[in-house]
N, C-alpha and C positions, 0 to 999 in steps of 0.2 A: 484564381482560387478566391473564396470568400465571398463571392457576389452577394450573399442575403446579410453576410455581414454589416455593411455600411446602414440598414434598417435600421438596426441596434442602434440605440443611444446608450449615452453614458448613464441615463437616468433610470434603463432598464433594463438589466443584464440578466441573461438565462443561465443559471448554472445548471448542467446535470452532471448526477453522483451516479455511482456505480452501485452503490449499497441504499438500501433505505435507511430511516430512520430507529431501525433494530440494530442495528451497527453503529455501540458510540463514538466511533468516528465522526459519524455523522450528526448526533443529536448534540456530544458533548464538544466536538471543537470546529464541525463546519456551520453551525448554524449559529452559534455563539461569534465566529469567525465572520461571518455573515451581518450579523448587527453590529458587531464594533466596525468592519468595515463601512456602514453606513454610516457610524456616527464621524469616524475620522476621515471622512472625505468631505470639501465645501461643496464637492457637484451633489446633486439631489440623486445620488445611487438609490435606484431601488432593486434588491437581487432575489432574485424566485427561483429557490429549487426546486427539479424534478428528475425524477429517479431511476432505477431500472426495470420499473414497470413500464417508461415510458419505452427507451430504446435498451436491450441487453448488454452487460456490461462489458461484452467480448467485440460488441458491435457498435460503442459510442465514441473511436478516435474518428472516423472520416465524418458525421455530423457536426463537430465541432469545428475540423479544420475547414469545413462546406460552409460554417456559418448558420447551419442552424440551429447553433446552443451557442451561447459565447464565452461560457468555460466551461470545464473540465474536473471533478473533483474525482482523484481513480487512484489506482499501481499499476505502475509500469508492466505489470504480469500481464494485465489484461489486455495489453496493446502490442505485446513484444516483437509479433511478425511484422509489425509496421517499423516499429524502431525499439529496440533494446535499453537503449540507455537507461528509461526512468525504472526499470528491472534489475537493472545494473547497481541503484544505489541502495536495494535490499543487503545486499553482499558485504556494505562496508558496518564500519565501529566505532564510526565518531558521531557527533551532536548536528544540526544543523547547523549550527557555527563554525565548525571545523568543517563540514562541509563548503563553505563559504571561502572560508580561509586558505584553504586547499587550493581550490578555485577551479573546481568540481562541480558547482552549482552554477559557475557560469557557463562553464564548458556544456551541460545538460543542457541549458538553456540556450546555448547556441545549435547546439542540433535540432533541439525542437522547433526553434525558427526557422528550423528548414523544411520543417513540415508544417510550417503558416501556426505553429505555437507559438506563446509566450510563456515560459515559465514563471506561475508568479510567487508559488510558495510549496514548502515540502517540510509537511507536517510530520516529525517524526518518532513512531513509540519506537523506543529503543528497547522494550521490552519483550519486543522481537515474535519468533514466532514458536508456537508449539501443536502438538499431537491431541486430538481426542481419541481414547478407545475404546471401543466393548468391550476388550479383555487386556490386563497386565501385561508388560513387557516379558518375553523369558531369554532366555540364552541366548539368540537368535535374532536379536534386534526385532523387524519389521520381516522377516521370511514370511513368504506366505498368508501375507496380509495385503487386503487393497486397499488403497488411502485413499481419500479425494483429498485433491489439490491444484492448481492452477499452475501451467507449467511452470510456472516460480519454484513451486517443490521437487518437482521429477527428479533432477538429480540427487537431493538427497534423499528420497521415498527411493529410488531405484540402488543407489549406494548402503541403502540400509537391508537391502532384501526384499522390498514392496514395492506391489504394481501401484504405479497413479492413474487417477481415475479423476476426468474433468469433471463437476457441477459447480452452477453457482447454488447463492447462499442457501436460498429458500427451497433446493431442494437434498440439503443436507440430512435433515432431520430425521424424514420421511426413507432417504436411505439405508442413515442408522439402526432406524428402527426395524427398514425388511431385513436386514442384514446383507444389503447390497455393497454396503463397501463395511470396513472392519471400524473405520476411525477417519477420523478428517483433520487434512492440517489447517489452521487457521493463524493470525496473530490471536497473544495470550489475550488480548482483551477483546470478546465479543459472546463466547461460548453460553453466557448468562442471559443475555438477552433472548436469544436463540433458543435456548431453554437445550441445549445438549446432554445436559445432564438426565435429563427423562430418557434417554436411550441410550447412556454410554454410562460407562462407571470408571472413567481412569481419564487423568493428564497425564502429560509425561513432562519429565526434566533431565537433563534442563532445555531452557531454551535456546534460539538458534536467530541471529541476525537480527536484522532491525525492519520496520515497518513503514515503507516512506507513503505518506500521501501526496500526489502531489496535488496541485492546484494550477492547473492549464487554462490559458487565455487563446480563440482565435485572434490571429496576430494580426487583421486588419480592423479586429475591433479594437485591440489594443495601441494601434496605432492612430487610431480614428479618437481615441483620448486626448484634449488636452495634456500640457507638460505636467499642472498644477497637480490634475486628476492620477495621473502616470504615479509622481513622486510620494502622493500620500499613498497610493497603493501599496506600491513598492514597501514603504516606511512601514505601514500598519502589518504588512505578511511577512515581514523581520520580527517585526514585535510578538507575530502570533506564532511565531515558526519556533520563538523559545516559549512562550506561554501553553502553546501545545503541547511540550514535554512535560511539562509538571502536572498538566492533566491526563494524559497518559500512565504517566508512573502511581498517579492514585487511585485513576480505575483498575489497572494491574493488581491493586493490594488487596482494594474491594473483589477483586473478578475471583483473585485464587480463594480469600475466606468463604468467599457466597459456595465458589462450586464445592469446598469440602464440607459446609454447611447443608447442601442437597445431598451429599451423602458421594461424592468423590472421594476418590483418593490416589495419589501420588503414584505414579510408576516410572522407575530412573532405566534411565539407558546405562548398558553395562559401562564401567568405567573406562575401558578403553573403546570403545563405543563415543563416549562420551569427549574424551579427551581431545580426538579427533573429530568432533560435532563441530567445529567454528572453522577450520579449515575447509572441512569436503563442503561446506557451506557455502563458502567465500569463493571455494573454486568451481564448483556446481553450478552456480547461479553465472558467471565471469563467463566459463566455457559455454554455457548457454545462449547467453546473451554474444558471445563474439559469433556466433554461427550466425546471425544477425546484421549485425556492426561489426565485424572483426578491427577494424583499426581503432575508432572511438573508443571499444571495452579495451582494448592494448594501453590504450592511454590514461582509463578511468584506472588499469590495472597498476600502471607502474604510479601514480597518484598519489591513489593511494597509498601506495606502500612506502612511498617516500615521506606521506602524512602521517603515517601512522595510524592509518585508518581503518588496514585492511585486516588480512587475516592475521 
């Protein structure tokens, strides 16, 4: 595995993203992520993204572990038939920290090195995920409404009453607007850039889980690193892994004023609807993901719960 890997230097590494640069994910903590990683490293890193124009986001896990990208910046959702795991850490309710602590992030990153990864960072909005709609919630949750969502959502778009419906990003919009699907689930920060708002008139609340990005290395480029090179990495996507929260949590504040600034407005799931939102959540996404990995999610499962992380 890896053959084109050993190409790669230290001093040139290809990242591809899953999203483009309309996703501040990407503009505000991978690219940002990107230049501090150049400045805190002594080897002469130079890192070039490219996007899912190049390869599609359902289709850029085996590229990477082949060697022809040298990382990985995605969600586990997008790769789940290959391996569950980084899917698996939507589900929980702690910090990257606590993920650590747990020792949950090593564990992820020991599976992924079974598939010629390197886990090197898991950027996380804890701000979780919500609903766009063309029409208000009513008694009924989601009945008879189709969602687009990435099977990260199925379970709870199917527990709520709604059919899931796959697209990536850029062909959300264009949906909205035929009225091919009703709403789309998203993380709460992206909807603005997207510009959602011109076809939909509704969020919903509350939210639901957490948003992990992660950031994957082929593992024979990673090994093909110096120690020196390895250690600042490492260092600097600890550093950014808590830095990335605090800019998450601000574009969240900005994302929800902009969209009722366009002229959104709020729709709550009923209260026991609601109450029961972080559970069918936790368990939705776990049961998924074990269809999968059945033992690994058994063990993210009991984990967490022992962390206090989960549901």
């Amino acid at each position: 595995m890896g053959s084109m890997a050993t190409e790669a230097t230290a001093q040139d590494l290809k990242i591809l993203s899953s999203w483009d640069q309309s996703y501040p994910a990407v503009s505000d903590v991978l690219i940002p992520f990107m230049d501090y990683l150049e400045e805190e490293t002594t080897a002469d890193l130079k890192l070039t993204r490219f996007g899912p124009e190049t390869i599609p986001p359902f289709e850029q896990l085996n590229p990477v572990t082949q060697g022809l990208f040298d990382m990985l910046y995605t969600n586990g959702g997008y790769h789940y038939n290959d391996i569950a795991v980084g899917m698996a850490l939507d589900a929980l309710s702690g910090s990257a920290e606590e993920l650590h602590d747990s020792g949950i992030w090593d564990f992820a990153d020991r599976q992924y090195q079974e598939m010629g990864l390197k886990l090197i960072a898991v950027f996380y909005d804890r701000n979780g995920f919500h609903m766009i709609l063309k029409e208000p919630l009513g008694d009924n949750a989601l009945a008879g409404r189709r969602i687009r969502g990435t099977p990260l959502y199925h379970p709870v778009i199917e527990a709520l009453g709604g059919s899931p419906a796959v697209l990536p990003a850029p062909e959300i919009y264009p949906a909205l607007e035929r009225g091919v699907v009703d709403g789309a689930a998203w993380p709460a920060v992206g909807a603005v850039n997207y510009r959602w708002f011109e076809v939909a008139g509704y969020f919903v609340r509350p939210t639901f889980g957490q948003v992990s990005h992660m950031l994957l290395m082929n593992l024979d480029t990673w090994n093909g690193l110096d120690e020196t090179t390895r250690a600042e990495i490492e260092a600097a996507a600890r550093h950014y892994e808590t830095e990335s929260s605090a800019i998450f949590d601000s574009l969240a504040g900005k994302e929800e004023e902009t969209l009722v600034a366009e002229g959104m407005e709020v729709t709550n799931f009923q209260p026991d609807v609601a109450a029961n939102l972080k559970s069918a959540w936790f368990d939705g996404v776990l049961d998924l993901s074990a269809t999968i990995n059945p033992e690994a999610i058994a063990e993210i499962r009991t984990t967490a719960g022992d962390a206090g992380i989960g549901k």
